[in-house]
Every structure is written in C-alpha cells, then in structure tokens.
C-alpha positions as CSV (number, residue, x, y, z in Angstrom):
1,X,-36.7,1.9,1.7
2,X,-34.7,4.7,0.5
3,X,-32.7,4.3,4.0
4,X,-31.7,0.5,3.1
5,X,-30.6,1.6,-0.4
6,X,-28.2,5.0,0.9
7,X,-26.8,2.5,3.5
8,X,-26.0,-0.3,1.0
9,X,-24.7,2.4,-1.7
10,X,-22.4,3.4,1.0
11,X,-21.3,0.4,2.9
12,X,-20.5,-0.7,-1.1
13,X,-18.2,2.3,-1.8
14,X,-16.7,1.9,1.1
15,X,-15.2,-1.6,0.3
16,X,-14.5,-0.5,-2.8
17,X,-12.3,2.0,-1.7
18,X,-10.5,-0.2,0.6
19,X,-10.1,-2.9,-1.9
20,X,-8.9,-0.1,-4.0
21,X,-6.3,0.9,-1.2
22,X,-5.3,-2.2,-0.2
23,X,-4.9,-3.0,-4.2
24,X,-2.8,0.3,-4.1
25,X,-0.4,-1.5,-1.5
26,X,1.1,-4.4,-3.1
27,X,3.9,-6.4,-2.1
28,X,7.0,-6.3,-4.2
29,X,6.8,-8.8,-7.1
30,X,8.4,-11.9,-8.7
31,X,11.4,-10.5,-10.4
32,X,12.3,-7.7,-8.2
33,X,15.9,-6.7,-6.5
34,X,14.8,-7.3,-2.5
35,X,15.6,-4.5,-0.6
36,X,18.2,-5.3,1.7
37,X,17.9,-5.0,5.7
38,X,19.6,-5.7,8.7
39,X,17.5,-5.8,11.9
40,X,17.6,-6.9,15.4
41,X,15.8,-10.2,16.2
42,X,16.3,-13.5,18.2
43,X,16.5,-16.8,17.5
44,X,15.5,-19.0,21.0
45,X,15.1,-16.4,22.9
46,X,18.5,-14.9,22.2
47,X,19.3,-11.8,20.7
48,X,21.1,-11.7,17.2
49,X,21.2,-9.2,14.6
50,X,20.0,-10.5,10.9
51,X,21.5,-9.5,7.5
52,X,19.7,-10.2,4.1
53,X,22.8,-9.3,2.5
54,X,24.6,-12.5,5.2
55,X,22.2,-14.8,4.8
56,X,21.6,-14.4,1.1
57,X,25.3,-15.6,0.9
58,X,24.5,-18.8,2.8
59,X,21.2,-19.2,0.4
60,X,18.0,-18.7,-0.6
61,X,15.9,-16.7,2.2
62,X,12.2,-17.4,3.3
63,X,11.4,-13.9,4.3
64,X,8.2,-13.7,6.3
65,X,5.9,-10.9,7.4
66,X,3.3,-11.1,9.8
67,X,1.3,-8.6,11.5
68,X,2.1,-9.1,15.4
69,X,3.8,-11.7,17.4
70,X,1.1,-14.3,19.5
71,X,-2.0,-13.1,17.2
72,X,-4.0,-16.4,16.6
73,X,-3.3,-16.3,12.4
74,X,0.7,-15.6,13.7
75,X,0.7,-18.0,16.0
76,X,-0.6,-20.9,13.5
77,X,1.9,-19.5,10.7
78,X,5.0,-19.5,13.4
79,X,4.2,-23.2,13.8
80,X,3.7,-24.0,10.4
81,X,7.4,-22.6,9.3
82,X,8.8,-24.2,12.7
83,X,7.6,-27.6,11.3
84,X,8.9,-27.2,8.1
85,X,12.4,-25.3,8.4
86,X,14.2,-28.6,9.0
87,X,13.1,-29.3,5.2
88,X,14.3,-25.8,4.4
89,X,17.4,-25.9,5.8
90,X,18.0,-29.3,4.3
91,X,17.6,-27.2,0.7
92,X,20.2,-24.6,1.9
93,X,17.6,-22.1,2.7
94,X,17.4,-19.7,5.5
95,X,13.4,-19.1,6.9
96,X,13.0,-15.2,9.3
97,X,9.9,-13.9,10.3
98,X,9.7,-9.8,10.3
99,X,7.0,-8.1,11.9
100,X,6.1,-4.4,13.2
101,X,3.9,-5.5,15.8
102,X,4.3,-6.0,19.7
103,X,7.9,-6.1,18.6
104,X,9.1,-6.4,22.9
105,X,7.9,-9.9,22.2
106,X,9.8,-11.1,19.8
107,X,12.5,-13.2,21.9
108,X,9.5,-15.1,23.6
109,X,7.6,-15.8,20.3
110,X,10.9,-17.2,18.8
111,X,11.1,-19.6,22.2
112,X,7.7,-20.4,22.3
113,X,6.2,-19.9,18.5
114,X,8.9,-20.2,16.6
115,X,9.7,-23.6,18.3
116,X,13.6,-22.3,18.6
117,X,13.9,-23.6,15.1
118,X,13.9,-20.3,13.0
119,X,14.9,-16.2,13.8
120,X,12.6,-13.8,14.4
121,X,12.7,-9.9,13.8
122,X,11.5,-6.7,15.1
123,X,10.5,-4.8,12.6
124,X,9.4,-0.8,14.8
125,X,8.1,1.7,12.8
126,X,7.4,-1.4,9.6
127,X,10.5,0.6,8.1
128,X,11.8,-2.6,6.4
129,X,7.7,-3.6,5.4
130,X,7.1,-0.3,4.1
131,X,10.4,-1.4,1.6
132,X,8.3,-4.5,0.9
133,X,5.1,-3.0,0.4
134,X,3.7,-5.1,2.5
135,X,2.0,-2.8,5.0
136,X,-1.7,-3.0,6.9
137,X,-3.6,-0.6,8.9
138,X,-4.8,-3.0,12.0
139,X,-7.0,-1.0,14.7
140,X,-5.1,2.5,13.8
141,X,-1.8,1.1,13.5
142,X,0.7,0.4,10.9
143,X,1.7,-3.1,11.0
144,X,3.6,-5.6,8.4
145,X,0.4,-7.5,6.4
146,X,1.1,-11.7,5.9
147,X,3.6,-11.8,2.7
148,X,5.9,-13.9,2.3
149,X,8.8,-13.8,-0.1
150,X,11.1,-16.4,-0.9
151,X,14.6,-14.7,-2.7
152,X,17.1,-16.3,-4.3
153,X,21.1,-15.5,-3.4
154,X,21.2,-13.0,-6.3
155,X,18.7,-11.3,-4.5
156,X,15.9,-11.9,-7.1
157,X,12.7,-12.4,-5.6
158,X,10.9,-15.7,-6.3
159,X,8.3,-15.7,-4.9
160,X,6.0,-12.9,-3.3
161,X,2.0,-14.2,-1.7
162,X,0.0,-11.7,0.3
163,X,-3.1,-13.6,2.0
164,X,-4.4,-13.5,5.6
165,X,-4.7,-16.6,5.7
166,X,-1.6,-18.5,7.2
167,X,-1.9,-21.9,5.6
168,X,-1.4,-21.8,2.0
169,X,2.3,-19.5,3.4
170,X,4.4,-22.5,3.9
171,X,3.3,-24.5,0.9
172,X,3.8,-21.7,-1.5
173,X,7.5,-20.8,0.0
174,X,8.3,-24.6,0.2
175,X,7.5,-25.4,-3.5
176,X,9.1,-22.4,-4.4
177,X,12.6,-23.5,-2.5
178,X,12.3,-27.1,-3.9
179,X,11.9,-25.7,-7.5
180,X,15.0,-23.3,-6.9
181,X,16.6,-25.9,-5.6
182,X,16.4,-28.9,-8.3
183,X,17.7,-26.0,-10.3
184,X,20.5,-25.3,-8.5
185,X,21.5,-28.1,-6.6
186,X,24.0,-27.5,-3.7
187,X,27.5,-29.1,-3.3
188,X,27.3,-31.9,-1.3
C-alpha cells in the first residue's frame, strides 16, 4: 500500500510541476506591442519572405503557431484557416502560420494543407516563438506550442489563445477580426 501512495504522491508533483512550467510559459497577452519578425515561408509552394511590419500595413494579421507541419492537430488547424481566410481577407486581414517544427516542409504543407490559400513560415530554432512565448517541449525538442494571435495594424495584440486543441483556433481569431472590423470598417 505504501508503494501505491509514493507513486501517486509523485506522479501528482510531477504534473504539478509541469502545469507549473507550462503556466510559467505564457503567450504574450491582449494588449501587448507584437514583436516584429520577418521570416522565410511559402505561400503555394513558393518561396516568399513575410514581414509583420508589411503586412500589418495591409491589416490586421492572424498570426498562427503550431507545433510541426503534417502533425494530425496541424493538419486539422491548416484546413480550418484554409476554409476560412476567404472570410478573412474579405475583412482586410492577413492569416500566416509560424512553426519551428519539420520546417523543410513547409512549401508542401502550404500546397497541400494550407490549401494554397494562406502563407506559411519556418520558424528554425522557435527564435520568433520564443518572442511570443509560445514555446513547447515535444519529445526533447523545442517547438512553437498552438497560439494564436490576432494583432491589429498598430501592432496591438487582440487576441492571444493557447490550447492544443485546433478547433476553437479559427473561431476565436474570426470573431476577433469581425469585432475589429465593425470597428473599423475599411474604405470601400
């Protein structure tokens, strides 16, 4: 019996801890000055280099961060913001996934993922996630963690969500782009 209870003491400190550490991590909140960033990407399978400081100027941006390019939760996210960034667009804002994972394999996961509708970047080292503070130890490595982050031109971010779980993503970042929209509504 005294066996059962060590191993349940420590298997419960050591989620704690985690929790704790992953607590410790948080993404940049609503409010903040984004970070700025260039990085080197595609969009279709063809190589570009994106600007936050270029695109802001264009709009809001739907910055995304996933943790590596044809993972199952990616995958199902990459669909989700291909399906929707028709409506983005339409609102005058610009949708870019970042990640730090498998980043060789970014120009076929924008083809084939990313549906050719939205960029995607490489993100080596999570230099740019690490800004963000949106960073997750997968298997060993540091990756970027699911946040996304919707900023406004000024740079002011708008919206920050961390969850595993790629469903909710979209939703959030689209409400939040419709609300910054009806309050600032574009020339026509």
């Amino acid at each position: 019996m005294t066996t059962i209870r060590y191993l349940i003491a420590t298997l419960t400190l050591g989620t704690t801890l985690s929790l704790a550490a992953f607590a410790a991590s948080a993404a940049l909140p609503v409010g903040a000055k984004a970070p700025d960033f260039e990085l080197q990407g595609a969009l279709a399978g063809k190589p570009l280099t994106f600007s936050l400081q270029q695109a802001l100027q264009k709009g809001p941006v739907v910055l995304y961060f996933f943790p590596a390019a044809f993972s199952a939760g990616c995958t199902i996210e990459a669909h989700d913001f291909a399906e929707a960034t028709d409506d983005f667009k339409k609102m005058g804002a610009t949708v870019i996934g970042v990640t730090a994972g498998n980043t060789e394999q970014i120009s076929d996961f924008s083809k084939l993922e990313c549906r050719d509708k939205f960029a995607v970047a490489a993100d080596p080292g999570a230099k740019v996630a690490a800004e963000y503070k949106t960073l997750v130890q997968i298997k060993g490595k540091t990756l970027s963690d699911r946040t996304s982050y919707v900023i406004a031109p000024n740079g002011n971010i708008l919206l920050s969500y961390t969850d595993r779980n790629p469903d909710t993503h979209i939703e959030k970042a689209l409400a939040t782009v419709k609300e910054y929209d009806a309050a600032h509504p574009q020339a026509q």
